[in-house]
C-alpha positions as a LaTeX table, in Angstrom:
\begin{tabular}{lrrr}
\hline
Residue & $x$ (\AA) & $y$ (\AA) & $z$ (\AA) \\
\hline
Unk1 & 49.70 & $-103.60$ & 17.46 \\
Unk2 & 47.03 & $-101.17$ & 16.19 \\
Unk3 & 45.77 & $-98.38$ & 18.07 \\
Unk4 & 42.55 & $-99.86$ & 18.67 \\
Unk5 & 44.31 & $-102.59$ & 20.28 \\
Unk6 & 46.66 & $-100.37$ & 21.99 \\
Unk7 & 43.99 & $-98.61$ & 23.88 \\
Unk8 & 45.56 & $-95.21$ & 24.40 \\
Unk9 & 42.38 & $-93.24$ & 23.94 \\
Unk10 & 40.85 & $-94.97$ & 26.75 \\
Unk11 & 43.91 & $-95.27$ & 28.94 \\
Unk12 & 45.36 & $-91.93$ & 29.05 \\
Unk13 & 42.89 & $-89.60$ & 27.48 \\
Unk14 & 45.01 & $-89.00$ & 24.16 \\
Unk15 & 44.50 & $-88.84$ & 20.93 \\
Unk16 & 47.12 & $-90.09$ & 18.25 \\
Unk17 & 47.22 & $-88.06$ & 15.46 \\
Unk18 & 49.82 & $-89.74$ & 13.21 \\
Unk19 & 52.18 & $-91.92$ & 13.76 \\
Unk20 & 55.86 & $-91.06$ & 11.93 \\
Unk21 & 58.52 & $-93.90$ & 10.75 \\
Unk22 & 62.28 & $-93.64$ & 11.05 \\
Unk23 & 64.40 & $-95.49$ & 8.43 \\
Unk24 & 68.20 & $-95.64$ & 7.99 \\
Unk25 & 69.79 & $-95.73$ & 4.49 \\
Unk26 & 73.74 & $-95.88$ & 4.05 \\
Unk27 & 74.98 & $-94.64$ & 1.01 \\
Unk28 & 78.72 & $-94.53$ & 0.43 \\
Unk29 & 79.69 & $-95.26$ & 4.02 \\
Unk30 & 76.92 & $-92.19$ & 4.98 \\
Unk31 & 74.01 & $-93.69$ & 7.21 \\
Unk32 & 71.26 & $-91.05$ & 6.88 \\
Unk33 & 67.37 & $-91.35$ & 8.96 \\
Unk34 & 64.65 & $-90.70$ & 6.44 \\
Unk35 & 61.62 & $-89.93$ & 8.83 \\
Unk36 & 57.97 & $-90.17$ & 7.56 \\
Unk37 & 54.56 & $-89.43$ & 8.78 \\
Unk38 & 51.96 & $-92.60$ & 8.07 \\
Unk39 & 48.85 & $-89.61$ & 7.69 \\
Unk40 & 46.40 & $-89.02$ & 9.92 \\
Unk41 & 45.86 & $-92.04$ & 12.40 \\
Unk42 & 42.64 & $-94.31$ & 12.31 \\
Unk43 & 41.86 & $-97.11$ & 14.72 \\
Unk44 & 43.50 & $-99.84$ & 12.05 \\
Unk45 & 47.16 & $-97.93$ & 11.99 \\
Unk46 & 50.02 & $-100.23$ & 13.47 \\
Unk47 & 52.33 & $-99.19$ & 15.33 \\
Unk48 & 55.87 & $-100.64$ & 15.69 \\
Unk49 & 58.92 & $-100.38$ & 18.10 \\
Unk50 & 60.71 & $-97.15$ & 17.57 \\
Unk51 & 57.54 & $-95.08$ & 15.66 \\
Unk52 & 57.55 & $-91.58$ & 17.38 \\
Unk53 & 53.60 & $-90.92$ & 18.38 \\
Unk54 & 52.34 & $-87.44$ & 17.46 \\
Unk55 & 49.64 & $-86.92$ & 20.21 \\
Unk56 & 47.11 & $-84.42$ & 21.60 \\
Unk57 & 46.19 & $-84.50$ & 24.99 \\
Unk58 & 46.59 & $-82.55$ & 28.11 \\
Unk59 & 50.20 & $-82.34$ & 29.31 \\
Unk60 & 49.85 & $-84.69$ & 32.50 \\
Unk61 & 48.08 & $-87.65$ & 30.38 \\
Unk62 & 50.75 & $-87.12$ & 28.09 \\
Unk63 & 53.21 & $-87.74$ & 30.69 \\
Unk64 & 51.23 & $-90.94$ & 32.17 \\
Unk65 & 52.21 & $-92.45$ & 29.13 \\
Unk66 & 55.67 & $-91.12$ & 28.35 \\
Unk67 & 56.22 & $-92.69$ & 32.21 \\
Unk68 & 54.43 & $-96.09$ & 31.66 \\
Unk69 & 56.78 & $-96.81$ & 28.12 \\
Unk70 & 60.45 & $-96.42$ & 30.25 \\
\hline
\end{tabular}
């Protein structure tokens, strides 16, 4: 889903800034998470299950949608 699909703006008065990527590598029997931020967000960046948001917003909007994704 893309953020201009996912609404967010319009929703819960936020805006997403980036959007970072968590990957797991295992290297002799070590599993290590390699995170990495996508650059600054535009209307066309997809998200996927398990991408950490990096938003701006006030505090309680923040929270609306913290709330509505348990």
């Amino acid at each position: 889903m893309t953020l201009q699909e996912a609404n967010l703006t319009n929703l819960y008065k936020i805006i997403v800034l980036t959007t970072v990527k968590i990957t797991e590598t295992k290297k002799d029997g070590i599993t290590k998470e390699q995170k990495e931020a996508s650059g600054i967000a535009t209307s066309e960046t997809v998200m996927a299950e398990g991408d950490i948001l990096v938003v701006f917003g006030e505090l309680s909007n923040i929270n609306k949608l913290i709330q509505k994704g348990e």
